[in-house]
N, C-alpha and C positions, 0 to 999 in steps of 0.2 A: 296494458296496451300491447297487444301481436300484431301490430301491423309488419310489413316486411321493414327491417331498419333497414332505411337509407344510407348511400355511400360517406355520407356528411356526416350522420348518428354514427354510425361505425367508425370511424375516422378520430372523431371529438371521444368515443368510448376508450379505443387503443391508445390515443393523448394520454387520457388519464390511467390507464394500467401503466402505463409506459415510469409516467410520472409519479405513480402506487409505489412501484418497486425498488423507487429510489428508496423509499421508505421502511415501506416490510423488511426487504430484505437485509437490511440493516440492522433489525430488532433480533435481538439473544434469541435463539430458538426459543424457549420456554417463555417467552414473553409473546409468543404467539398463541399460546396455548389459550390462556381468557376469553380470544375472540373463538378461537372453536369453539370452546365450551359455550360462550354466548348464543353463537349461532343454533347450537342445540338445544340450549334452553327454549329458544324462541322456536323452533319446530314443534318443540313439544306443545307448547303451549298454544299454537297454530293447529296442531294436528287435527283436530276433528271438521273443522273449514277444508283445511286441504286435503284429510280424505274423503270427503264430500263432493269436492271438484274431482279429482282424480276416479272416484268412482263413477261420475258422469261421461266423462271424456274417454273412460277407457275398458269401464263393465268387469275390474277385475275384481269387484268384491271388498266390501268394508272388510272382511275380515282380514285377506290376504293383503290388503294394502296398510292393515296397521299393524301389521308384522312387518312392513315392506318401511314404517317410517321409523319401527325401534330398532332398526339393520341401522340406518339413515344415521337416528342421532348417535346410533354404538359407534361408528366408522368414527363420528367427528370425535367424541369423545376420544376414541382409542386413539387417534392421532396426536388428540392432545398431550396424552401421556408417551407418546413415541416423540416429541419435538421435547418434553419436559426432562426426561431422561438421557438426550441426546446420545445415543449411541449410533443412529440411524447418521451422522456426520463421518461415522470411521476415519476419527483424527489418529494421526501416525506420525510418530514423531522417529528418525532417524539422528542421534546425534552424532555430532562432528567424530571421527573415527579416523586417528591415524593409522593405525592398523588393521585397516580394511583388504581382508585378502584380497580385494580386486584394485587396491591401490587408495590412497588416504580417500575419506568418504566427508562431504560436504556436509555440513547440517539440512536436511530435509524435513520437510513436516508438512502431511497431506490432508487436505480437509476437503470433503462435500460442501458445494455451492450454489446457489438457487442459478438455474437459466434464464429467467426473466418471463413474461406475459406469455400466457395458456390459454388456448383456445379448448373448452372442451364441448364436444358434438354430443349431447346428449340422446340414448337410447329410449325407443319406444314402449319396449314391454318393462323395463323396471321405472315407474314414471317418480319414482322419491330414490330408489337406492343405485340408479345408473345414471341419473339426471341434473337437474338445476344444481341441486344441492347432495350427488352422490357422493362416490366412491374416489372418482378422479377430481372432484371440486376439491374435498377435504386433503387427500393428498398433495397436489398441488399447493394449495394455503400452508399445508404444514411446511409444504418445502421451503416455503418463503418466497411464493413465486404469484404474484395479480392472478386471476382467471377472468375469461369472457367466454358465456355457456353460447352455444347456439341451440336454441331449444329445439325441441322432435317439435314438428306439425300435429302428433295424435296428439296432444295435450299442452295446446297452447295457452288455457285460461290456467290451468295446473302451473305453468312454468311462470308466469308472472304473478302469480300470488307467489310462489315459492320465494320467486326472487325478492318482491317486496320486504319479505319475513326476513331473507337475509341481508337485506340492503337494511333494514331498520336494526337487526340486531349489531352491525358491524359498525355502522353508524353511532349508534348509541355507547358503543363500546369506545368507540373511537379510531378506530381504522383509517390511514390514509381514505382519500375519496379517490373514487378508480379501482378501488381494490377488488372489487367484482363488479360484475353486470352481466347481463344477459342481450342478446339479439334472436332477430325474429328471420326466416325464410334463406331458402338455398343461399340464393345469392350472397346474403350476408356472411354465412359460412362459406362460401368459396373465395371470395374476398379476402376474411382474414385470416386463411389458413397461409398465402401467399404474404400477404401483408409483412413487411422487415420488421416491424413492431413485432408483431408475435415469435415468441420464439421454441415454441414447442405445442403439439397438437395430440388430444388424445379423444378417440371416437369407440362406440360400440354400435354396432349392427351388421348392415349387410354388405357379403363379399363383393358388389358391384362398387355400392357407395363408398365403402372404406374405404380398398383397394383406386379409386378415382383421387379421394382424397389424400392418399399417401403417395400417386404420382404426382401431387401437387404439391405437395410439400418437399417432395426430394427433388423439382425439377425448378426450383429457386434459384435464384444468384446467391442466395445463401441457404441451403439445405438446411429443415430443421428436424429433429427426431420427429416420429409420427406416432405414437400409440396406440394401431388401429386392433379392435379385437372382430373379428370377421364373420368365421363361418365354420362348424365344427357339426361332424356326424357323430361322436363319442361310440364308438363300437364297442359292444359286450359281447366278451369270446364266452362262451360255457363251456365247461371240458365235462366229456362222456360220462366220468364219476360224480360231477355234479346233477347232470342231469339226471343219470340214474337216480341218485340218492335223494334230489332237491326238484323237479323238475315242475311239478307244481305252483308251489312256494316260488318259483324263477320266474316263470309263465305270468303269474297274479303281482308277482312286483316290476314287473318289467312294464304290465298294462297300468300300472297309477302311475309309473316311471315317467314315461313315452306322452300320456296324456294329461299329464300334471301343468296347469296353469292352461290348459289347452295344449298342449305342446309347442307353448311359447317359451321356452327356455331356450339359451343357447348351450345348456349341457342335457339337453331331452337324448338319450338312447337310442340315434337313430336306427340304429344299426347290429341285429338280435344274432350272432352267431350259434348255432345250436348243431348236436350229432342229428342225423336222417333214422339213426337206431332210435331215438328215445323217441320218436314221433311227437315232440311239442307243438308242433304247428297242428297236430288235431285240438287240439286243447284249445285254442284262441279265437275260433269262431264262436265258441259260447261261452267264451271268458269277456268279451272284448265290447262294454257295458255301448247299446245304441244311445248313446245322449248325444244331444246338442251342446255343440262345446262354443263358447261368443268369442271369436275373435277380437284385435286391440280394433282394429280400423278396417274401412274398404280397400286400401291400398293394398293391405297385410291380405284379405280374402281371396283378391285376384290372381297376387303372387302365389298363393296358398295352393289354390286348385289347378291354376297352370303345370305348378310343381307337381304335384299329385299326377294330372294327365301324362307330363312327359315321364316320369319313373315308372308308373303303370304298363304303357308302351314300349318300354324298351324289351327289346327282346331276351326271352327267359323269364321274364316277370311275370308271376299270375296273384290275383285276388282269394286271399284269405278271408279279409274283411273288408265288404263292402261300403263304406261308409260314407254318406252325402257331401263328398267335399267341393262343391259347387255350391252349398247351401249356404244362408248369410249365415247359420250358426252351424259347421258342418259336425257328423259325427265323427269318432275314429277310423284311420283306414290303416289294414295291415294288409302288406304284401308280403310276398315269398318268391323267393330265387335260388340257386345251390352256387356252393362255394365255386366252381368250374365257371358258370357265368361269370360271378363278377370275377375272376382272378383272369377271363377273357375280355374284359371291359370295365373294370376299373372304375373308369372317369364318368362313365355313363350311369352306375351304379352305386358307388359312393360317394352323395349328394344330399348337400343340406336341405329338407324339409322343413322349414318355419312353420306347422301347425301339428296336428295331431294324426300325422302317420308315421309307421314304422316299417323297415325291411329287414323280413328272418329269411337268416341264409342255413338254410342246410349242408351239413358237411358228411363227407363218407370216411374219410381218415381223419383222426385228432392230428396229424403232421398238417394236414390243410391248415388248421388254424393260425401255424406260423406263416404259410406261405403269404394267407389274408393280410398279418400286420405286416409283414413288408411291402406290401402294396399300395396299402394306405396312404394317406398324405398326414398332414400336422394337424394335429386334433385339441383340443382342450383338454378333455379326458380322454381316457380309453380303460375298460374294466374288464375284468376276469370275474366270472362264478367258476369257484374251482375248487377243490378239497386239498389237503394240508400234503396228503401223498401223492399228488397229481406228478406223477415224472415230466409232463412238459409245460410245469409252471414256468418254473424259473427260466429256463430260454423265453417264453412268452412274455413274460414280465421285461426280461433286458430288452426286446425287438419295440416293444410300447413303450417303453422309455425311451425311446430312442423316437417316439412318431409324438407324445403325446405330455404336455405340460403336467398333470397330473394322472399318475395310475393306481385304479382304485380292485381293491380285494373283496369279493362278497357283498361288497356296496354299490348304489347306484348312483350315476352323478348329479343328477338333478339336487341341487341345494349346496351352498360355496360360502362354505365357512367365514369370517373373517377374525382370520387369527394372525398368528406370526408367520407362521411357516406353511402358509398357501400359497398357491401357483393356481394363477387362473390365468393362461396364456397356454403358449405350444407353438411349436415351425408355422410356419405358413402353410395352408391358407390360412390357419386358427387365428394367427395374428400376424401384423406387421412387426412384431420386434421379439422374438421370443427368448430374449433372455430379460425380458420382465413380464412381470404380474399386475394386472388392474385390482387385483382383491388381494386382500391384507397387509401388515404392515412394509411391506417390501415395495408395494405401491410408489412409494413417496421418491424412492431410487433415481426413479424418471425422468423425476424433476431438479436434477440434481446432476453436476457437473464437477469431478477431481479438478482441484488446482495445487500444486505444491508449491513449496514458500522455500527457496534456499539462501540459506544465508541470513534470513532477516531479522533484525533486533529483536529482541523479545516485545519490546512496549509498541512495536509497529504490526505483530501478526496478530491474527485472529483471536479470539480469547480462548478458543478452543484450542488451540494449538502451544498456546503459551504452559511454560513449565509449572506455574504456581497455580497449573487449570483452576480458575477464578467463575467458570460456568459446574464445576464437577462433575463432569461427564465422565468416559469412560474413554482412555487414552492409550493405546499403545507405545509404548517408550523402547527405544532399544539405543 
């Protein structure tokens, strides 16, 4: 069923997350674990139905999408194993201290604790690993917190079989009732982002929508964190000794980079920095393959080539590659500008393109290249092709750390690991809260709220916090 859920469905849904979390979050971490793993079994087992559907609703290809749903069950898995383990609580236990150089010290002991009901706004181009049953579903569950997705409009017959699958595995397993659901249409999602029920919100897509829904959430009578991940150009500096040396090799990975998945990523390389000496920009009008690339939707096409038109137009801008982006399936388009442009316009020139274009800037000095990352705004990524003797790495390297959630060396960003130690976040625009990450285990942070416990009995605090840790976590004692 996608019909738009009514005020009354929505309503009777957040009852029951409300009255889920009495429950969930009550259960030992590691006792949440079974239902992930359930949930994943039952994907798997689902898998060829639903990428079936997903490839009709969205053209991205059997192949790419059942790579797209073994991301899907790894997430829920790994999570299991991050609630089982319990270190992701960072219990801290302070004991009573008369001789506390700051004056006798209280018993303290600090533990991570679920926020309560999760709206999450599902993205359009990842339709299994940013969606129904993604990255922020799995997170969220592990925290010990209800979810209610609001599903993307491109794949709405995708998001209720999805959900079906995990409503019958959670069920089966035995999960409070309410522990998840889904809804259907804007309204539903602007509803219960406001909603007092919910108490935290996590979105992927675009800097309008995001950015709408994260002044909604902060403009509550009770503000709740907002999770939104936005909008990112990922800028690739090249220094002069790479180019020399590599500049081919840069050129031909730059072009799979850029138009990988159509250049539907939100870490696509918008943004080609290169020396004016090594002349790379003759290289890519016959590197830069004419194919027709199928976008997710009509929606996405129109924003597509509008974007194209106004970057095109902007002054200093000229066509490298002309590529049909009006078309319902357009080709690649590369444009070209010099570092002096954009470091005169900025805003007008580093701008997210949602499909399969790129802009190479030419630079005449390697010192340009820093002036470019300070300019920048907050990005996902930002990358160096650069050699190991480059004297202006390392300032380059510190100025992007300073603009960009993850900075990559000799690599291109397109593809986001999930492991422990990723950061897929960044300053704003990239996202609304950059001091967390949507990808990997660090995820789960989000959902997740310090409270300390002073003074309290042993047999009245948390089990994680108690001396005889009876969960066997991992405790800092002092």
């Amino acid at each position: 069923m996608t019909a738009a859920t009514t005020t009354q469905a929505l309503a009777q849904k957040l009852d029951a997350a409300t009255g889920a979390f009495e429950q969930w979050s009550r259960l030992q971490p590691a006792d949440r674990a079974p239902f992930l793993e359930a949930v994943a079994s039952a994907l798997e087992e689902a898998a060829p139905k639903l990428v079936a559907i997903a490839d009709e609703e969205t053209s991205l290809g059997e192949t790419r999408l059942r790579n797209e749903m073994v991301r899907t069950v790894f997430q829920l898995r790994l999570f299991a194993q991050v609630v089982t383990r319990g270190e992701y609580l960072g219990a801290t236990i302070d004991r009573a201290d008369p001789t506390w150089p700051m004056g006798p010290r209280p018993d303290l002991r600090r533990v991570l604790e679920p926020l309560g009901p999760v709206v999450v706004f599902a993205a359009s181009n990842f339709p299994f690993a940013f969606s129904v049953a993604g990255g922020d579903t799995a997170s969220a569950l592990a925290a010990g917190c209800p979810v209610v997705v609001k599903a993307h409009s491109g794949h709405p017959r995708l998001s209720a079989a999805t959900a079906e699958v995990v409503h019958h595995a959670l069920r089966s397993a035995g999960a409070p009732e309410g522990l998840f659901d889904v809804v259907f249409g804007t309204e539903a999602g602007r509803a219960a982002i406001v909603d007092p029920r919910v108490k935290a919100g996590a979105f992927t897509g675009s800097t309008e929508a995001g950015r709408a829904l994260f002044d909604l959430a902060s403009g509550r009578p009770e503000p709740i964190p907002f999770f939104g991940e936005l909008g990112s150009v990922n800028p690739v500096f090249v220094t002069k000794a790479a180019a020399e040396r590599r500049g081919p090799a840069i050129v031909s990975e730059f072009i799979g980079s850029f138009t990988l998945g159509a250049g539907q990523f939100c870490t696509k390389p918008g943004i080609l920095l290169v020396p004016a000496s090594a002349k790379l920009v003759d290289q890519l009008p016959g590197a830069v393959p004419d194919t027709p690339l199928t976008l997710l939707n009509d929606r996405i096409r129109t924003s597509y080539a509008s974007a194209v038109r106004e970057l095109r137009d902007t002054a200093g801008v000229r066509v490298l590659v002309s590529g049909d982006h009006a078309a319902t399936d357009p080709s690649p388009t590369v444009l070209c500008t010099t570092s002096a442009d954009l470091l005169g316009d900025p805003e007008a020139l580093v701008r997210e393109v949602f499909g399969p274009t790129a802009l190479v800037v030419e630079y005449a000095e390697e010192s340009e290249l820093l002036d470019v990352a300070k300019v920048i705004d907050g990005q996902l990524t930002a990358a160096v092709q650069g050699e190991d003797d480059d004297t202006i790495a390392a300032e380059l390297i510190r100025l992007l750390a300073a603009k960009a959630g993850r900075v990559l060396w000799n690599q291109w960003p397109t593809g986001v690991s999930v492991t422990y130690a990723q950061q897929h976040g960044g300053p704003y625009p990239a996202t609304t809260a950059p001091a967390t990450t949507s990808v990997g285990t660090e995820a789960i942070s989000r959902f997740l709220r310090p409270v300390a416990y002073q003074g309290v009995p042993q047999h009245l605090l948390p089990p994680a916090l108690r001396d005889a840790n009876p969960l066997g976590i991992p405790q800092r004692a002092s």
